[in-house]
C-alpha positions in Angstrom: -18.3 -5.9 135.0 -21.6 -5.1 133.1 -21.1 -4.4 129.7 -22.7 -0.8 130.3 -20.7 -0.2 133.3 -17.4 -1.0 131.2 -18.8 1.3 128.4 -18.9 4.2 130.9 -15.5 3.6 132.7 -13.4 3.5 129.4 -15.1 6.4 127.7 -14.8 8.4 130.6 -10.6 7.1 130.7 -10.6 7.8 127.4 -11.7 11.4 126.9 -9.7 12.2 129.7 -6.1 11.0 128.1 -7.1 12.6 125.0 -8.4 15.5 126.4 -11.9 16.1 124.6 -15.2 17.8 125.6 -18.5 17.8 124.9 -17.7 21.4 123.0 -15.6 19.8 119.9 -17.2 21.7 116.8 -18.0 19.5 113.7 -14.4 19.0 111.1 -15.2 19.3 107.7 -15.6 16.3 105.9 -13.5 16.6 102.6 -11.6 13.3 103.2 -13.0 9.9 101.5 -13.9 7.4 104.4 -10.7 5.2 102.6 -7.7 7.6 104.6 -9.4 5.7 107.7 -10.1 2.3 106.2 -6.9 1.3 103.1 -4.4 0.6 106.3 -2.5 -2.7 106.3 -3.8 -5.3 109.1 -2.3 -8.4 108.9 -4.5 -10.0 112.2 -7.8 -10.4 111.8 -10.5 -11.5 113.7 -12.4 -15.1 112.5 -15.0 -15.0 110.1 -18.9 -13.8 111.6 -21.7 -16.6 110.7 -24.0 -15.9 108.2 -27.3 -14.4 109.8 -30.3 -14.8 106.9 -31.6 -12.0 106.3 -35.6 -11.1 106.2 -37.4 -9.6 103.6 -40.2 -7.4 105.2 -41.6 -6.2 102.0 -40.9 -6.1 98.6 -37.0 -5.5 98.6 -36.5 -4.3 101.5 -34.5 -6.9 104.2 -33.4 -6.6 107.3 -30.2 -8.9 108.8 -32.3 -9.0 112.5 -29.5 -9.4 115.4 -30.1 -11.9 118.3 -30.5 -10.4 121.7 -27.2 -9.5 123.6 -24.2 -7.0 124.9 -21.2 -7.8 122.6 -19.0 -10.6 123.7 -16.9 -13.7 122.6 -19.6 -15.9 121.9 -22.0 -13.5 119.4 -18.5 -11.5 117.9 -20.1 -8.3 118.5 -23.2 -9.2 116.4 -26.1 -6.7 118.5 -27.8 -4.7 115.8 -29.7 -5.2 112.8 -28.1 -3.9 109.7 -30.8 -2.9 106.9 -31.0 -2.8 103.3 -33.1 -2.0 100.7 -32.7 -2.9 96.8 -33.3 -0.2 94.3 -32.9 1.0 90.8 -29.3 2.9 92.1 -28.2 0.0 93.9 -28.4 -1.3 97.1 -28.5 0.9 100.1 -27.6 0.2 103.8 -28.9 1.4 106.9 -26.6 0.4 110.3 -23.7 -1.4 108.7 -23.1 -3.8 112.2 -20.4 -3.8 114.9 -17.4 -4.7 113.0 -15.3 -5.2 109.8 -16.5 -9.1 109.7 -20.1 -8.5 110.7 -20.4 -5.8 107.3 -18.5 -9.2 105.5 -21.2 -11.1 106.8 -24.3 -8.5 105.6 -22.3 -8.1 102.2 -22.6 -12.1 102.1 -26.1 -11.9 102.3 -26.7 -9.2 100.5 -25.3 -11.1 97.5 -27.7 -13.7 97.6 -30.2 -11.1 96.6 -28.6 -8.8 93.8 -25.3 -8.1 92.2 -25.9 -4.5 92.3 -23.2 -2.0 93.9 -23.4 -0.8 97.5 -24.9 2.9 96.8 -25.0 4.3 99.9 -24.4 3.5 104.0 -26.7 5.3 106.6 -25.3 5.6 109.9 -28.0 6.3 112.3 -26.2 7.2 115.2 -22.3 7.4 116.7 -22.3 3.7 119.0 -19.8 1.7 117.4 -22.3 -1.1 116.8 -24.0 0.9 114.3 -21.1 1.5 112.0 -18.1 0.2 112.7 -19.2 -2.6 109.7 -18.3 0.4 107.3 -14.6 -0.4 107.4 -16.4 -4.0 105.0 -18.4 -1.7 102.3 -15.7 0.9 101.9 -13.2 -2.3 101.1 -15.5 -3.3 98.4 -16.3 0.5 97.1 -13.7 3.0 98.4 -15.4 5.5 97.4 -19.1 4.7 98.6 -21.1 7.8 100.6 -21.6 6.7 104.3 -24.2 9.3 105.2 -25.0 10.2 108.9 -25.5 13.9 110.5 -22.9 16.2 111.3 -22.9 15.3 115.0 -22.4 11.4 114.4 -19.3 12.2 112.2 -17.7 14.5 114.1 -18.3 11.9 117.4 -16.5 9.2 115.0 -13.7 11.3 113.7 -12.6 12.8 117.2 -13.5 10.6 120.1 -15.9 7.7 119.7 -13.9 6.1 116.7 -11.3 4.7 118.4 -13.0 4.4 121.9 -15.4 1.9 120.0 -13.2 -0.3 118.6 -11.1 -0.7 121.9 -14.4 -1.1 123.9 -15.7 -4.2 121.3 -12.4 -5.7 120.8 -11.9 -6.1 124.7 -15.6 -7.2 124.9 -15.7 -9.9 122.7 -12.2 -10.8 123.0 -11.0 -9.4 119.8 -13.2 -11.2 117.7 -13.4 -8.2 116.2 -10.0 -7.6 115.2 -8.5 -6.2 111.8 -11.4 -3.3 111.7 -10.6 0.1 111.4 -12.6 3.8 112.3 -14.5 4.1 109.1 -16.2 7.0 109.2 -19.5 8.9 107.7 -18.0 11.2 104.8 -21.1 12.5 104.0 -23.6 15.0 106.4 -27.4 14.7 105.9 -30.1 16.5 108.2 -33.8 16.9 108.8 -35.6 16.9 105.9 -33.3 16.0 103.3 -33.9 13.7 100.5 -31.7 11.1 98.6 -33.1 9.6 94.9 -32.3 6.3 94.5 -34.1 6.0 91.5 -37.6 3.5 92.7 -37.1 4.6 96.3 -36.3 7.8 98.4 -34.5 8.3 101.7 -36.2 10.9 103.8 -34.1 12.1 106.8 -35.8 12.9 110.1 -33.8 14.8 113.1 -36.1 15.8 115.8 -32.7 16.9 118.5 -31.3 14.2 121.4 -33.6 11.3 122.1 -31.4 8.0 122.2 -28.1 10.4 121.7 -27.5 13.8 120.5 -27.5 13.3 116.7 -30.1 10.1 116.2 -31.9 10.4 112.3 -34.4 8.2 111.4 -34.8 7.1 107.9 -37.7 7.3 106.1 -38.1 4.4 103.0 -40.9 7.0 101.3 -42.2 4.7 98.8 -42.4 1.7 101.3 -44.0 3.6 104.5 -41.3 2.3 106.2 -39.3 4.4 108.5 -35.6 2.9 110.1 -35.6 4.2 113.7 -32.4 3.2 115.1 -32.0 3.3 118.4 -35.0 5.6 119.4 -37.2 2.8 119.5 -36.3 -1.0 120.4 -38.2 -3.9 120.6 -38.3 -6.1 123.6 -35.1 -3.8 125.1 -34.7 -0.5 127.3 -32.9 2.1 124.9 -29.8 2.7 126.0 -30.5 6.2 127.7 -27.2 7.2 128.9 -26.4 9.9 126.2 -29.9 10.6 125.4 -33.3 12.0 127.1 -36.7 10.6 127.8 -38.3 13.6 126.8 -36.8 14.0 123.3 -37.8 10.6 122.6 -41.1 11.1 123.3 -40.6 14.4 120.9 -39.2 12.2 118.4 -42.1 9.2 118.9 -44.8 12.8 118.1 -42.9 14.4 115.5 -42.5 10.8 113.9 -46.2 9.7 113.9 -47.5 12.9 113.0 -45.0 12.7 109.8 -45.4 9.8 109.3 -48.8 8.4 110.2 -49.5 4.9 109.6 -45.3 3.7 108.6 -44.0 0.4 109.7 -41.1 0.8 112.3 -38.1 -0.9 111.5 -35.6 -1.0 115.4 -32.1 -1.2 115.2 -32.8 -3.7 118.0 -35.2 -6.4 117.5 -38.1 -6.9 115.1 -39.9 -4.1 113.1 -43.3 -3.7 114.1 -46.5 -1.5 113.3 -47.2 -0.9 116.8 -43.0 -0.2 117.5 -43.3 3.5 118.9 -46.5 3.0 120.7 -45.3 0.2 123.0 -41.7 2.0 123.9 -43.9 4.8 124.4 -46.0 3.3 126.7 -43.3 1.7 128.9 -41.2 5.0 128.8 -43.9 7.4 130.0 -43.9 4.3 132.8 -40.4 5.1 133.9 -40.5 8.8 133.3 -43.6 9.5 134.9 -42.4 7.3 137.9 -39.5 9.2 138.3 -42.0 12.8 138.1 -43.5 11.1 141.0 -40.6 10.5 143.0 -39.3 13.9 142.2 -41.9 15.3 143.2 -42.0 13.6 146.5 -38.7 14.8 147.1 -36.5 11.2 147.6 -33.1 10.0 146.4 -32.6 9.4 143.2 -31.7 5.7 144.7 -35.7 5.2 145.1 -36.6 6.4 141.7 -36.3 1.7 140.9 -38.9 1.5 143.7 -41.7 3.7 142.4 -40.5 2.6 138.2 -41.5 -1.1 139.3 -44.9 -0.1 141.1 -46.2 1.4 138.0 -48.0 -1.0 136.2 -47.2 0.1 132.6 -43.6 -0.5 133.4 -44.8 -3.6 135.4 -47.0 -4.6 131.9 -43.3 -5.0 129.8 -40.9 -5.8 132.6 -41.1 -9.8 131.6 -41.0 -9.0 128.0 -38.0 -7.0 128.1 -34.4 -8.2 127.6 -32.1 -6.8 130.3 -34.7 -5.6 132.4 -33.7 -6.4 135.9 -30.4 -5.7 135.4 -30.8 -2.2 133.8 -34.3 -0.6 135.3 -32.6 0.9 138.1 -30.0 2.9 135.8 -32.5 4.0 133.4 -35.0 5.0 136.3 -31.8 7.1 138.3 -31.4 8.5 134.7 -35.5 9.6 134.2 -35.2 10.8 137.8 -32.0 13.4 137.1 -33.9 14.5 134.2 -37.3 14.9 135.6 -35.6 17.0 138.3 -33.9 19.2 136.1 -37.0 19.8 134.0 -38.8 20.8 137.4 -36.6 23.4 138.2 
């Protein structure tokens, strides 16, 4: 089974032995991370290989991921984790997929500075983007992970532990020995946090890749973390999110930040990051307008995707693309209908 087709199955088996709906309000957040994170595992999975990480301007690196869905062969290493070095200490945006892969980006880390861990960004709820929290809370109990209220409340009452089943049967529990580390601290749009030389600007523009995606904005640097919103050389997982937020996002983003370099949770950053996923997007979307409007089955909305020749301009550039174009275009097409009636 596809790794996005497992993903589906078990979180749909798992909200339904626990119960939960999409209606779960927010819990307060005033626990430390460490209630989640000081338990006692004696099991744990091997060590992750060091990835190098990149430095893409002046103190500011990014640990860039190799292409992939997690399995036994990458240990659930699918995401860039981020981090910038400033007077505070070092900060961390996306902390990886597991308790060994935050090891790993704490290894690397070190061959930079000495300086403490000041602060974790989560940019989003999938596990792959903060599960590696469980490593930085080890080495600082009482570090702030930040992330908005939505992300933290997913963690705390349904995607926590659905995550770390999901990546431990997926890369056959390579991942092993991590624990549901979650955000303990609630940023949203527009707030700032001082780290002394450099200044994190939060941007929440509503559901583009899920319901709860912030971008991060590196002030001094121009340089503005994306997470999942924008990927490069991938489809966006689209499954909890909508095409037309994004393209809110890709506006609001531009327009607030005109002239930033794009830093993906997937893949490398990029000056021209939000243009080209733009570009391929509207493909999809305005492929599946077409078929909506021409009244066929969602099953067509793949045919008329693939005749459109933005999409057809970054199919062979794009990782996963025949085995996922005909999800995300049934997904445009659901949306486009509802947004026509």
């Amino acid at each position: 089974m596809e790794f996005k087709e497992q993903f589906l199955a078990s979180r749909r088996r798992f909200l339904r032995n626990i119960g939960v709906t999409a209606g779960v309000a927010a819990a307060p957040l005033a626990w430390s991370s460490r209630v989640f994170a000081e338990e006692e595992l004696v099991i744990e999975g091997p060590p992750m290989p060091d990835i190098p990480a990149t430095e893409i301007t002046d103190n500011v690196y990014v640990i860039v991921s190799p292409w992939g869905f997690p399995s036994e062969e990458n240990q659930g290493m699918m995401s860039n984790v981020t981090f910038a070095i400033t007077e505070k200490g070092v900060v961390v945006i996306d902390s990886g997929a597991s308790l060994q892969i935050g090891r790993m980006a704490l290894r690397q880390i070190r061959k930079f500075t000495d300086k403490p861990i000041a602060a974790v960004f989560n940019t989003h709820y999938h596990g792959d983007h903060w599960l590696g929290n469980h490593a930085f809370v080890n080495e600082n109990p009482d570090v702030p992970i930040y992330a908005h209220e939505k992300t933290a409340s997913a963690i705390r009452t349904n995607q926590g532990e659905f995550w770390v089943s999901l990546m431990e049967r997926s890369t056959g529990n390579a991942i092993e020995g991590t624990v549901v580390t979650p955000p303990n601290k609630v940023v949203g749009h527009g707030d700032e946090i001082d780290f002394g030389d450099l200044t994190v600007r939060v941007h929440f523009y509503g559901t583009a890749h899920t319901p709860s995606d912030i971008s991060l904005e590196l002030v001094e640097k121009k340089i503005v973390h994306v997470g999942d919103i924008a990927m490069n050389n991938r489809i966006a997982f689209m499954d909890d999110g909508s095409f037309l937020g994004t393209f809110k996002a890709f506006d609001a983003l531009e327009q607030n930040v005109p002239g930033a370099y794009w830093i993906p949770a997937h893949g490398f950053p990029a000056n021209d990051l939000i243009e080209h996923n733009r570009i391929f997007f509207r493909g999809i979307y305005e492929a599946a307008e077409k078929a909506v409007a021409d009244m066929v089955a969602p099953s067509e909305a793949k045919a008329y995707a693939l005749e459109d020749e933005r999409v057809q301009h970054y199919a062979p550039v794009t990782n996963g693309f025949d085995e996922n174009i005909g999800k995300y275009a049934s997904l445009a097409f659901l949306e486009a209908e509802a947004a026509a009636f």
